[in-house]
VOMI-806902 format. One record per atom (N, C-alpha, C): x, y, z. Coordinates in steps of 0.05 Angstrom, whole numbers, padded with zeros to 5 digits, always signed. Layout:
<pts>
XYZ ...
</pts>
This chain:
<pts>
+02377-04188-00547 +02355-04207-00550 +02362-04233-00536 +02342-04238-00515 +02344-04262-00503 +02334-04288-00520 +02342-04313-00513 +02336-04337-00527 +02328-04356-00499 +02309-04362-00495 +02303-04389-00470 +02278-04406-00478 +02288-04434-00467 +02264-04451-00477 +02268-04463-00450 +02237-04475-00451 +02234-04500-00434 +02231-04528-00450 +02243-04548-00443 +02235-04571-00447 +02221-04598-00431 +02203-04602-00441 +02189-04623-00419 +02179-04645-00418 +02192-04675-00422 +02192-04698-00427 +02185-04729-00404 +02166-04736-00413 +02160-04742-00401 +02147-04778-00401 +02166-04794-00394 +02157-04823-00408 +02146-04838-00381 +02143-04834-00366 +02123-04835-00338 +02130-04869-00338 +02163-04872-00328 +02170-04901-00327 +02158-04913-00300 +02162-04942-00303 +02138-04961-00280 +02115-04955-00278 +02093-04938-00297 +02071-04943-00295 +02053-04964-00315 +02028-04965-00321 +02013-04974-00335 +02017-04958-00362 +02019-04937-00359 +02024-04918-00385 +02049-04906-00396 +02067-04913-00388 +02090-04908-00399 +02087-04905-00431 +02100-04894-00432 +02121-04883-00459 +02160-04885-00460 +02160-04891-00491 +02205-04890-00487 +02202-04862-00502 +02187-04853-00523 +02207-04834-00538 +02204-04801-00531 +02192-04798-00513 +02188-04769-00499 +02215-04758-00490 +02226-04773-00472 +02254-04760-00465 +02280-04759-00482 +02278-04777-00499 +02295-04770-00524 +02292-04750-00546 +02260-04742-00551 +02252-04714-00560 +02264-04692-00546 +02266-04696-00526 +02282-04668-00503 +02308-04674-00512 +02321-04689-00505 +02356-04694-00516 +02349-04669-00550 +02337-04692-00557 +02343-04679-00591 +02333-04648-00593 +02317-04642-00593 +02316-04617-00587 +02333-04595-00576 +02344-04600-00546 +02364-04593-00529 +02389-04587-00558 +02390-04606-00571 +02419-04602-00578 +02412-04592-00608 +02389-04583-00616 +02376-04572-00632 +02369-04534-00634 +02367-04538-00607 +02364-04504-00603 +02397-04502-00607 +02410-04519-00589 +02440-04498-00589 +02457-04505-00610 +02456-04517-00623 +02462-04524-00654 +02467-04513-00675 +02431-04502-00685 +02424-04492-00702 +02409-04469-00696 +02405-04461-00679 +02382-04441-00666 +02399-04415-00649 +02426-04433-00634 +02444-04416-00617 +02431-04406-00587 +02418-04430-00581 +02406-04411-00548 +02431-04423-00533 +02438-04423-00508 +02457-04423-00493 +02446-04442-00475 +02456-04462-00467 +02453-04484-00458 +02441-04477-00425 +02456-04454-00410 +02444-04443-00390 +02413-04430-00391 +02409-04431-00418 +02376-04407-00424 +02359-04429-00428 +02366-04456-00418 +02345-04478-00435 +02337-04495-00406 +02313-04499-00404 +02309-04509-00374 +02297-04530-00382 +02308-04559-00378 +02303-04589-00385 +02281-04600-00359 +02264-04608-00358 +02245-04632-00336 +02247-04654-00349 +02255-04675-00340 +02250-04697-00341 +02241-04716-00321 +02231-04743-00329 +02225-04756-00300 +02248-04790-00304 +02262-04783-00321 +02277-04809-00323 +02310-04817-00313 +02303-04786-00289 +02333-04774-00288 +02335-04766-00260 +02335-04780-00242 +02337-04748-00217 +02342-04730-00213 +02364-04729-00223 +02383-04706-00229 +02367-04685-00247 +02352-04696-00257 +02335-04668-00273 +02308-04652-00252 +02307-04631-00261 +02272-04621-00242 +02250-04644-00252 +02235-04651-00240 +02215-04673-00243 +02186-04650-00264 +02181-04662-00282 +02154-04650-00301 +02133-04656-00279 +02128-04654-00245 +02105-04649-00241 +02084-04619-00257 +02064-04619-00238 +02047-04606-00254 +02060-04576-00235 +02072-04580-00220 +02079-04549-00199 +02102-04549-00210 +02118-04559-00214 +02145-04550-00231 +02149-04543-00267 +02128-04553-00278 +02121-04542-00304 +02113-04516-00294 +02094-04507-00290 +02085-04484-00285 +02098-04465-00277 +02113-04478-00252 +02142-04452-00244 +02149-04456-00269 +02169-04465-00277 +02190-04467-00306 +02177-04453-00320 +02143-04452-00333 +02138-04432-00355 +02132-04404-00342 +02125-04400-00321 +02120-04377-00302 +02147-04368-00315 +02178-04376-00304 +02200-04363-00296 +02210-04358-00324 +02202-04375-00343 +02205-04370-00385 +02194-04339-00385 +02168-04340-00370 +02157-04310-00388 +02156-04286-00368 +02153-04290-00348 +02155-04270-00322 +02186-04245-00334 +02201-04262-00332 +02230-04234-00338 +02224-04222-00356 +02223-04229-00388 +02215-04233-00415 +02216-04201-00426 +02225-04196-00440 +02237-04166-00456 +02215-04164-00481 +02208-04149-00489 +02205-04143-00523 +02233-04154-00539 +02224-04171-00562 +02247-04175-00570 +02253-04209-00565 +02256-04222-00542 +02262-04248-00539 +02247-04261-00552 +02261-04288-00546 +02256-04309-00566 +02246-04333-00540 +02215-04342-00537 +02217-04362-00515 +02199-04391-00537 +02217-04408-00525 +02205-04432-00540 +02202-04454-00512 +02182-04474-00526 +02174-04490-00506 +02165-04513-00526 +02178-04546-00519 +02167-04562-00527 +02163-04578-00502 +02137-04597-00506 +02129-04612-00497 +02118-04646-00512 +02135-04663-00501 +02128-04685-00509 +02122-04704-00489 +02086-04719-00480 +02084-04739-00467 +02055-04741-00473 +02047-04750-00454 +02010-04760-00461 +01995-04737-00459 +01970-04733-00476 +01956-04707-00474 +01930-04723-00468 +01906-04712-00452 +01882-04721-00453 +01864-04691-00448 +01840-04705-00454 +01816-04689-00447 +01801-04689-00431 +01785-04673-00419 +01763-04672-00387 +01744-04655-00412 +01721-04675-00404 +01691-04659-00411 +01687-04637-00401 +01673-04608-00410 +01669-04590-00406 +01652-04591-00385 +01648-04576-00361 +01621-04577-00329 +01612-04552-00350 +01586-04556-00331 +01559-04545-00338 +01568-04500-00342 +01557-04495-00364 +01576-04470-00364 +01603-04465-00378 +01610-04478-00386 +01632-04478-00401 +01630-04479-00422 +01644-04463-00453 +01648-04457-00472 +01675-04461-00481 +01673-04480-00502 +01698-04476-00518 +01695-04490-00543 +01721-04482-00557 +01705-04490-00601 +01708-04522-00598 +01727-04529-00579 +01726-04557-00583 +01711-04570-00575 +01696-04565-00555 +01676-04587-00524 +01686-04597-00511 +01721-04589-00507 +01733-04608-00480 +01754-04591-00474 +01770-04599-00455 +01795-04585-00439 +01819-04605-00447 +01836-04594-00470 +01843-04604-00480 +01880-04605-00458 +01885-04621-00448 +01908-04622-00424 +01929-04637-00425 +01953-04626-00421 +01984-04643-00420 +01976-04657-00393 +01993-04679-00398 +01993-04700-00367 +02019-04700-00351 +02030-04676-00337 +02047-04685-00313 +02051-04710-00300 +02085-04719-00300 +02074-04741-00285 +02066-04744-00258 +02057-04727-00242 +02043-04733-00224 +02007-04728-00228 +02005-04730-00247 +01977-04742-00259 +01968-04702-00253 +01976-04686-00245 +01975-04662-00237 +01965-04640-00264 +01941-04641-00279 +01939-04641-00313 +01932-04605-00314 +01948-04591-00339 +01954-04566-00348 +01936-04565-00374 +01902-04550-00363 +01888-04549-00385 +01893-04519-00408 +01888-04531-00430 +01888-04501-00452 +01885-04482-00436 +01866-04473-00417 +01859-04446-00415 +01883-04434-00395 +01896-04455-00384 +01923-04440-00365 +01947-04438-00388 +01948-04452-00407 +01975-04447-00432 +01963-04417-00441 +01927-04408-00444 +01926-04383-00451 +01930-04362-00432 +01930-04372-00409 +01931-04346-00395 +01964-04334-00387 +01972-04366-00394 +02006-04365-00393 +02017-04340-00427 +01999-04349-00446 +02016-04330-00472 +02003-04301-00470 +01978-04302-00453 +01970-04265-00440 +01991-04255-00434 +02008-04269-00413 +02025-04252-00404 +02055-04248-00415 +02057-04253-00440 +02074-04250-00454 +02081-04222-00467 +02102-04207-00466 +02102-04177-00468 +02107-04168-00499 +02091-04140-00507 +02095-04133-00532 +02122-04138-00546 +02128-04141-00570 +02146-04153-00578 +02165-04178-00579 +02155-04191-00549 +02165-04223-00551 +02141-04232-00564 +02155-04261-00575 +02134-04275-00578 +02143-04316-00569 +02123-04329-00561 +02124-04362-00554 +02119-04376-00567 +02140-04399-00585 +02125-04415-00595 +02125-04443-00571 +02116-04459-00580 +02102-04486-00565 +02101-04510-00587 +02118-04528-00585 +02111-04544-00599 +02101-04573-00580 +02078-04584-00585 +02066-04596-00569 +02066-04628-00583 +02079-04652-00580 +02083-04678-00586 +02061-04695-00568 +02033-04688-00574 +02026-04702-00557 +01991-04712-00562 +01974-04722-00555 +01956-04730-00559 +01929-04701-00558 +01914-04695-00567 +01891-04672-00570 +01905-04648-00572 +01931-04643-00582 +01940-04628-00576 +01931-04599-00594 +01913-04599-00616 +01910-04587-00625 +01887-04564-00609 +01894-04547-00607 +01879-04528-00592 +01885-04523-00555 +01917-04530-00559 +01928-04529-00533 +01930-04498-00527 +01930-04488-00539 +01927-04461-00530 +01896-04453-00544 +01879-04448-00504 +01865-04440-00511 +01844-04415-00536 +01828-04419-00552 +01823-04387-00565 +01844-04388-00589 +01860-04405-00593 +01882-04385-00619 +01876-04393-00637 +01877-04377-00658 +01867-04391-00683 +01883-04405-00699 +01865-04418-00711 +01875-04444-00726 +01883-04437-00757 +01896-04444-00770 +01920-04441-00793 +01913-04457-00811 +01920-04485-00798 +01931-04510-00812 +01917-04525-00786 +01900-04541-00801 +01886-04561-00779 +01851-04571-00787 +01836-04580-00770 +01819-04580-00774 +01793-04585-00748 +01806-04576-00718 +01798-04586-00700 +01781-04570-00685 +01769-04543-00699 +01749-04528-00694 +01723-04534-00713 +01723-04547-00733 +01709-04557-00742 +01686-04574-00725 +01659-04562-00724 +01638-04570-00701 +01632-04599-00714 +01638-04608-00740 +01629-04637-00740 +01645-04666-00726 +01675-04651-00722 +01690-04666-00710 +01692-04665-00675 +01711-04677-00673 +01718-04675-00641 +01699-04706-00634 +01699-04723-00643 +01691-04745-00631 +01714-04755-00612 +01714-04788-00610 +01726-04795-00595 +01752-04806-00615 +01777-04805-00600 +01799-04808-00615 +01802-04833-00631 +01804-04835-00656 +01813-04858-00672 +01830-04876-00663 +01831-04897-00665 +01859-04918-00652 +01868-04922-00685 +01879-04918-00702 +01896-04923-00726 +01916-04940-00724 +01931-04946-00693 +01957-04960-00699 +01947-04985-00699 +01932-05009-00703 +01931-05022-00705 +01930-05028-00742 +01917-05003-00757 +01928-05010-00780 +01945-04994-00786 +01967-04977-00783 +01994-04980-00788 +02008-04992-00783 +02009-05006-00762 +02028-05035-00754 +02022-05055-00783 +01999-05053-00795 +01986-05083-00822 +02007-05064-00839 +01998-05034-00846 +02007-05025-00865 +02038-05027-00865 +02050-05025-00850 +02083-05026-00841 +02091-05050-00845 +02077-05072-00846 +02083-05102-00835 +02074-05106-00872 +02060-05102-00880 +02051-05112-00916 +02075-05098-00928 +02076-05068-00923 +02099-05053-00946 +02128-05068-00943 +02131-05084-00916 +02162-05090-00912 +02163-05116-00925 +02148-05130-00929 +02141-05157-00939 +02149-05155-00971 +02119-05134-00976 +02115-05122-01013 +02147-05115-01022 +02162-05103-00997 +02189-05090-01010 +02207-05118-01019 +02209-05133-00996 +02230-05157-01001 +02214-05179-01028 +02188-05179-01030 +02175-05189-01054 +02184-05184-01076 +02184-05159-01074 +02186-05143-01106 +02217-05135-01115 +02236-05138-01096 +02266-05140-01098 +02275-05175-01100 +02254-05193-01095 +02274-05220-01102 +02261-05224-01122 +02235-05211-01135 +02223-05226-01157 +02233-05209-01188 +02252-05173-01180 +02258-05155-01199 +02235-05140-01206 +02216-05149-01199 +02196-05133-01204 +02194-05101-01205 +02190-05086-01230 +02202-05057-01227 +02168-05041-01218 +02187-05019-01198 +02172-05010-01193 +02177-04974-01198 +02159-04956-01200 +02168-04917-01206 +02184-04924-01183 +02205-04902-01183 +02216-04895-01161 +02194-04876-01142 +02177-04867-01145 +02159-04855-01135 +02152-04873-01105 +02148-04903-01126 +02128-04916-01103 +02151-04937-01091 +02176-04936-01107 +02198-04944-01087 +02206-04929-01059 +02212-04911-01067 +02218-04892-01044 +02190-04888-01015 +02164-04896-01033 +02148-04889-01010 +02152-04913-00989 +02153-04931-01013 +02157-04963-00986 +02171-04966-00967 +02202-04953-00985 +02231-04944-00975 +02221-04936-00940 +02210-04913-00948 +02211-04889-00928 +02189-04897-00904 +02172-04919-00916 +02154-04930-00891 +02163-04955-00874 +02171-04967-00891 +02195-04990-00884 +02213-04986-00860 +02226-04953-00860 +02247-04940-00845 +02234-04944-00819 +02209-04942-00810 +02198-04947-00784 +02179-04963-00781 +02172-04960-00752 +02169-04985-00733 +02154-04963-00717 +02120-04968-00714 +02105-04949-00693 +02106-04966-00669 +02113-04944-00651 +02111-04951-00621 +02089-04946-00601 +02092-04945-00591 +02063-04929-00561 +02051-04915-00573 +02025-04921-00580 +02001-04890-00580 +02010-04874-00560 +02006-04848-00555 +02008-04831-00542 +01974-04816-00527 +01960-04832-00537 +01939-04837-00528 +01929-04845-00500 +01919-04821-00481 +01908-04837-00464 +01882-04830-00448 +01865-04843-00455 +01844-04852-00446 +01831-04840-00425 +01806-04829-00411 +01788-04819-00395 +01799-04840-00367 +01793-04857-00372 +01795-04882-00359 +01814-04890-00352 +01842-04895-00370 +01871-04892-00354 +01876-04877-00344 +01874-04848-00352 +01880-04832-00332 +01869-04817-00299 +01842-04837-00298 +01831-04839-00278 +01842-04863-00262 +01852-04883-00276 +01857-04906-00255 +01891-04899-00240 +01904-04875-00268 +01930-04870-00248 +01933-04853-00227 +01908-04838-00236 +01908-04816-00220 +01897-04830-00188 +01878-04857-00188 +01868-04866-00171 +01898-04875-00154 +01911-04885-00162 +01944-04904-00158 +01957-04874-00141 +01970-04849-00156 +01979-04837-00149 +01964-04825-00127 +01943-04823-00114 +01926-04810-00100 +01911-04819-00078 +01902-04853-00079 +01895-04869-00056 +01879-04872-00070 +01859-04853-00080 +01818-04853-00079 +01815-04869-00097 +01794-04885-00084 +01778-04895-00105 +01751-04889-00106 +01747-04871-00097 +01725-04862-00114 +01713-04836-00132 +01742-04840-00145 +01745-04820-00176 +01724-04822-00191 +01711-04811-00195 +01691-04813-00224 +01686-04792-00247 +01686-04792-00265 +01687-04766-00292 +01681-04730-00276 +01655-04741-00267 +01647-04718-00256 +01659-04710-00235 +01681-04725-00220 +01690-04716-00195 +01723-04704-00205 +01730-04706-00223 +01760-04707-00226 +01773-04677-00218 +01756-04653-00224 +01767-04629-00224 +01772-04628-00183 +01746-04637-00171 +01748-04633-00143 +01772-04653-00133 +01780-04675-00145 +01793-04692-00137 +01824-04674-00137 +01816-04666-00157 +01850-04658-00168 +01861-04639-00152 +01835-04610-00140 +01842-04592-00122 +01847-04613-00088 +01840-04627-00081 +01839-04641-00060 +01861-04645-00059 +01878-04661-00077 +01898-04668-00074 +01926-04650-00072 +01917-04629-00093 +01931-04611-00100 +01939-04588-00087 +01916-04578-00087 +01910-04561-00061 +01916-04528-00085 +01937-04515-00077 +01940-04490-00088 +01961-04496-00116 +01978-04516-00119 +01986-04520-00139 +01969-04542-00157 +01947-04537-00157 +01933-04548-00183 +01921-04524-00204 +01915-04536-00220 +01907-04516-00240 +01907-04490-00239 +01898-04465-00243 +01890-04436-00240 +01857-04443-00254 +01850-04462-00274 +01831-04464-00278 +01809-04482-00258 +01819-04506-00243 +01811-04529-00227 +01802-04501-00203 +01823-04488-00192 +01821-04473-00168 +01793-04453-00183 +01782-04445-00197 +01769-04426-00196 +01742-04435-00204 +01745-04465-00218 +01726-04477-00212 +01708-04485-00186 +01736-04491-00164 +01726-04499-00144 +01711-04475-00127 +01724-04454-00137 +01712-04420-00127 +01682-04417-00134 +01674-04423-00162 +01651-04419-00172 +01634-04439-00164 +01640-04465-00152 +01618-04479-00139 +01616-04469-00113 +01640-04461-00096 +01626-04444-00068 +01613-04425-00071 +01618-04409-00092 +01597-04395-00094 +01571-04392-00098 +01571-04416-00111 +01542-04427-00121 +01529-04442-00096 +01544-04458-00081 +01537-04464-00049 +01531-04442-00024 +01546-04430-00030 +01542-04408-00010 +01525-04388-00019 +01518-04370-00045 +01507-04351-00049 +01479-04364-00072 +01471-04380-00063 +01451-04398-00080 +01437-04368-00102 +01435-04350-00099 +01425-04332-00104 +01439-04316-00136 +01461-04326-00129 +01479-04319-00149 +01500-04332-00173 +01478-04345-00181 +01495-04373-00194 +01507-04358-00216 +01493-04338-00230 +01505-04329-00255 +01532-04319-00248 +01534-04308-00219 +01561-04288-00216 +01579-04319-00209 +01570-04335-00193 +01589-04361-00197 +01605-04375-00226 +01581-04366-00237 +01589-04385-00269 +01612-04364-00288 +01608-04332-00276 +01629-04319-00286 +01655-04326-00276 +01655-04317-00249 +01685-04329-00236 +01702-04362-00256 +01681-04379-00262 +01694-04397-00265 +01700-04389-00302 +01692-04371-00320 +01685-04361-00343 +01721-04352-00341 +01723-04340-00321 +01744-04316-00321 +01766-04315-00320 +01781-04349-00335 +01805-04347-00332 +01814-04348-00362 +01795-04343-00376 +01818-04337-00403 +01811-04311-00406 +01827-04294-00413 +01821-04266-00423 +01829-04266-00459 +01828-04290-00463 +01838-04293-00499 +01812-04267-00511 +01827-04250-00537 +01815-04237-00551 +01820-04205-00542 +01833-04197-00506 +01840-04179-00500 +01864-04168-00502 +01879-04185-00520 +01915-04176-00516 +01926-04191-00544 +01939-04167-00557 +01946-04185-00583 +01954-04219-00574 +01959-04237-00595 +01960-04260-00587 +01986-04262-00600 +02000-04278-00575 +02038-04276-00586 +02041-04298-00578 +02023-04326-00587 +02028-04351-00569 +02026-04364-00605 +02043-04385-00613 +02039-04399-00635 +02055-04432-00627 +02024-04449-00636 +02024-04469-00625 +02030-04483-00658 +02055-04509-00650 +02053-04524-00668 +02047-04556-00657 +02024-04560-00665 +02012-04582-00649 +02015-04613-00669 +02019-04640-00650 +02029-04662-00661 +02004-04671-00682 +01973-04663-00673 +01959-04679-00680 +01928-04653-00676 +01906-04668-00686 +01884-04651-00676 +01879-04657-00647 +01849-04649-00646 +01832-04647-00615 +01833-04674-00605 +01827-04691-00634 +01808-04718-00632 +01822-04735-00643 +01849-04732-00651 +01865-04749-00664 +01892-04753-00636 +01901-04783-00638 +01921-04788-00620 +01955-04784-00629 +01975-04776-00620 +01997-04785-00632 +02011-04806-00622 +02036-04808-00641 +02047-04843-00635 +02080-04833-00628 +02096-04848-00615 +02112-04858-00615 +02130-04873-00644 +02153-04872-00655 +02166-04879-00668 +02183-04896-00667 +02190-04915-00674 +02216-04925-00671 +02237-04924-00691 +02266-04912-00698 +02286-04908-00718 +02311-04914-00718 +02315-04935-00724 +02349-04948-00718 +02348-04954-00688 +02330-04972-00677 +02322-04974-00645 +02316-04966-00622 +02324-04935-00632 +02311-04914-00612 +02279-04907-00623 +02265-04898-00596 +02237-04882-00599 +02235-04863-00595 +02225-04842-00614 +02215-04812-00607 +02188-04814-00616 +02183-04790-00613 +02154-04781-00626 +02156-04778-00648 +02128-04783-00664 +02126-04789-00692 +02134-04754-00702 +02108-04738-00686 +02115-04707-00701 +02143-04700-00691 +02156-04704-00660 +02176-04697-00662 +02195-04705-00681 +02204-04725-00684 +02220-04743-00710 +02211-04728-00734 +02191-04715-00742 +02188-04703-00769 +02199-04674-00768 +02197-04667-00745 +02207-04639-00744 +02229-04635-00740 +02250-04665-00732 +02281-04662-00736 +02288-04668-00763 +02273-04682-00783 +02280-04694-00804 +02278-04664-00819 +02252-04651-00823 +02249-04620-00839 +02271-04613-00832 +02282-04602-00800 +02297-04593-00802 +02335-04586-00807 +02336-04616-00815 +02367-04620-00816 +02360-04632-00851 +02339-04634-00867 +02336-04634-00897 +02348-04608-00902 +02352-04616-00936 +02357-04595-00953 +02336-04573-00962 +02340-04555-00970 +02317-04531-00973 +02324-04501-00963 +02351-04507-00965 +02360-04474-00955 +02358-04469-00925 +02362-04440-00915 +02374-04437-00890 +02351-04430-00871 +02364-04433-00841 +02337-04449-00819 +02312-04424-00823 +02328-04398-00840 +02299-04375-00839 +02281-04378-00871 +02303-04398-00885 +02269-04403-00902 +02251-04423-00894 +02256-04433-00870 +02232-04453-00854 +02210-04444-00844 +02195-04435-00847 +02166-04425-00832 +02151-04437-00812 +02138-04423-00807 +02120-04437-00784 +02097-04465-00807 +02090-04442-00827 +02076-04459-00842 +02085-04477-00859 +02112-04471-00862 +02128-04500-00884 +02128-04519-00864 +02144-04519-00841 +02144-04538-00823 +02126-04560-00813 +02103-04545-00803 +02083-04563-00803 +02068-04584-00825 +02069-04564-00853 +02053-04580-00878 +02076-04589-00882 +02098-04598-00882 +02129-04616-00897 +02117-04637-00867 +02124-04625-00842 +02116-04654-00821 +02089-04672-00823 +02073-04656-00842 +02047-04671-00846 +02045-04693-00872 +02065-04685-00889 +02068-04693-00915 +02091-04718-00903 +02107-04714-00896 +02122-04741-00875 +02117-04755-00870 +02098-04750-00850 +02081-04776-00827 +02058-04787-00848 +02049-04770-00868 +02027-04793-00884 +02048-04811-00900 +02070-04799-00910 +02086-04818-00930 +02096-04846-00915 +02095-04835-00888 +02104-04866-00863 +02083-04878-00860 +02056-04875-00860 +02037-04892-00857 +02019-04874-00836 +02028-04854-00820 +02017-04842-00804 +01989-04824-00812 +01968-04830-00789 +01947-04814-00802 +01945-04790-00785 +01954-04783-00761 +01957-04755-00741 +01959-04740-00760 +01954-04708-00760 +01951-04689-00774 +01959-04664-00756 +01997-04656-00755 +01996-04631-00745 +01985-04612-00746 +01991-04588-00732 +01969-04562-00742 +01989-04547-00725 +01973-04520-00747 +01989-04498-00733 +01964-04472-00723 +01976-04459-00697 +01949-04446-00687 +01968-04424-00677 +01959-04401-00690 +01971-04367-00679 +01957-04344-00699 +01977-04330-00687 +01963-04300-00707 +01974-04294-00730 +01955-04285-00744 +01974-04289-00778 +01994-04283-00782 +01999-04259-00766 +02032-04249-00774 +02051-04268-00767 +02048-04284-00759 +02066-04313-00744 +02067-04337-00760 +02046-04336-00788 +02045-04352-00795 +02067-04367-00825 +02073-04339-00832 +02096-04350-00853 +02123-04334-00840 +02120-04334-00808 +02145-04322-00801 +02162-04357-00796 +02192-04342-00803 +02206-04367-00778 +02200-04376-00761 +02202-04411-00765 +02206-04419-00750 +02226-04426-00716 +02210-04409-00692 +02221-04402-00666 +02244-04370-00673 +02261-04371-00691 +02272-04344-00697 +02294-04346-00713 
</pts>
C-alpha cells in the first residue's frame, strides 16, 4: 500500500492579497503525515511560492502534481491532499447547474483558478479501492468537490449561499473584550466556573489574522496586474483566463470556450453547445472515493491565526490541535470526529467559519486519511 500526498501553500507574497499562514500549514502538515501517519518524505510533493527552491502552486503545476498523485494509483493507496490559500467564486454562465450557484475555486498564484468541477473530475479518476482525502483551508471551500455529498455542513442548503460574511471585524472586539475581561477579573479575584475560565483562557490564546477571503473584485484587479488587461469584467473572466492561459487553464474554462464556438459557429445547435460545456463532470457515474474536509461553507470565509507569533490557518491550526490532543489512537479519529471537534474549537476561539465534511458514507466514520 502506497501513501502520497500533495501539499499546496500558498501566501502569494508582494501582492495586494497576501497571506503568512498558508505555507506554514504545509511545514506542519509535511511533518504530520511523516510523524504520525508514516508517508515517506519522498511520497509527499510540497508547492510553495515562498521558496524557489520549491515547484511554484501555479495553476499548471497543481494540476500536474494532482494528475501525477492519482494517474499511478493502485487499489489500496492512501492519496491525501491539503490545500491552504485564498478560495473564491465565479458566477455560474447561462446553462450551468450546480447546488451551490457558483464555481466554487482555489486561487493559484498565478491567478490561474481550479474550479470544483476539475477537483471532480480529478476524484473520477481515482481507482477502485483507493480512496482521496482533501483537506481544503480556504475560503468557499465547502463544496470543493464538485456533486459530493454533504455530511456535516450546511452549504447546499438553497436558502444560503449569499455573499460571504466579513465576521473578523467582530472577532478582533470579541478577542480584544475577553483579554481585557480576563486581566479584570484576575486583579479584582473575581471567581469565575472553570467552564467560562478556560473559554476566555482558550480565546485569549489567539490573535485573528488575514481573512482568507477574497473578493470578485480583488481577484479581478490581480488577475488584471498579472495579465496586462484591463478590460476584465465578471462576465469576461472565463475568456480572459483561456487567453491567457491557453491549454493550461482549466478543463472546465477550455470547454467552456468549446461550447461558445459552438454556439458561434453552429448557431443551429445551441443545445449540443450547452452539453459540451455540461460535460465535464461525470459525478454520480463512478462510486465516489473523493472526501472533502472543508475549512468553511460556500458562503462563509476562513481566517488566518496567529499562535505564539506564528500564523496558520484557523481550520488548519484546529486540525493540528485534534490531532496531537488526547482521545486515544490516530484510528479512533474519524473523518467525522475531526471535523465536529475542529468546529467545536474554532467557535470556543471566537471563530464563526463552520467546517464540513463532504463524501460517501462509507468514508464517513472511517479514519481519518488511514
Amino acid at each position: 500500500m502506497a501513501k502520497k500526498a500533495v501539499l499546496i501553500g500558498i501566501n502569494y507574497p508582494g501582492t495586494k492579497i497576501e497571506l503568512k499562514g498558508c505555507v506554514n500549514d504545509v511545514h506542519r502538515m509535511h511533518k504530520c503525515l511523516v510523524d504520525r501517519y508514516g508517508f515517506s518524505e519522498e511520497d509527499i510533493t510540497v508547492l510553495i511560492d515562498t521558496d524557489d527552491s520549491y515547484t511554484q502552486p501555479t495553476g499548471k503545476n497543481i494540476r500536474n502534481a494532482l494528475s501525477e498523485l492519482i494517474t499511478p494509483a493502485k487499489s489500496g493507496d492512501v492519496l491525501f491532499v491539503h490545500y491552504s490559500g485564498h478560495g473564491t467564486r465565479v458566477p455560474l454562465e447561462e446553462g450551468e447547474e450546480d447546488e451551490t450557484g457558483f464555481d466554487e475555486c482555489i486561487v493559484p498564484c498565478d491567478m490561474n483558478p481550479i474550479p470544483d468541477d476539475d477537483f471532480r473530475e480529478l476524484v473520477d479518476q481515482v481507482p477502485p479501492g483507493c480512496k482521496i482525502t482533501f483537506v481544503s483551508d480556504s475560503c468557499h471551500s465547502g463544496g470543493l468537490i464538485d456533486g459530493a455529498k454533504e455530511h456535516i455542513g450546511e452549504s447546499t442548503n438553497k436558502n444560503r449561499n449569499q455573499e460571504p460574511k466579513a465576521y473578523f471585524f467582530e472577532l478582533e472586539i470579541w478577542n480584544f473584550f475577553n483579554s481585557v475581561l480576563m486581566k479584570f477579573l484576575a486583579l479584582c479575584g473575581i471567581w469565575r466556573s472553570q467552564e467560562e475560565q478556560d473559554k476566555i483562557e482558550i480565546t485569549a490564546r489567539y490573535e485573528v489574522g488575514k481573512s482568507r477571503y477574497l473578493p470578485m473584485e480583488s481577484f479581478i484587479n490581480v488577475l488584471k496586474e498579472k495579465t496586462g488587461k484591463d478590460n476584465i469584467e465578471i462576465g469576461k473572466i472565463r475568456p480572459t483566463i483561456f487567453d491567457v492561459f491557453g491549454e493550461d487553464a482549466s478543463p472546465k474554462v477550455k470547454k467552456f470556450i468549446k461550447a461558445m464556438l459552438t454556439k458561434l459557429d453552429q448557431s443551429g445547435l445551441v443545445e449540443s453547445g450547452r452539453e459540451i460545456y455540461r460535460g465535464g463532470s461525470s459525478k454520480g457515474s463512478v462510486p465516489d472515493r473523493g472526501i472533502l474536509l472543508s475549512g468553511c461553507q460556500t458562503d462563509e470565509t476562513s481566517a488566518d491565526v496567529k499562535k505564539s507569533g506564528e500564523a496558520y490557518g484557523a481550520f488548519s491550526n484546529a486540525i493540528q490541535m485534534v490531532l496531537s490532543g488526547g482521545g486515544g489512537e490516530k484510528d479512533k479519529i474519524t473523518n467525522r470526529e475531526l471535523v465536529l471537534r475542529a468546529r467545536e474549537m474554532l467557535k470556543e476561539q471566537g471563530f464563526t467559519q463552520r467546517p464540513g465534511l463532504y463524501c460517501n458514507d462509507r468514508f464517513v466514520d472511517a479514519p481519518f486519511i488511514c
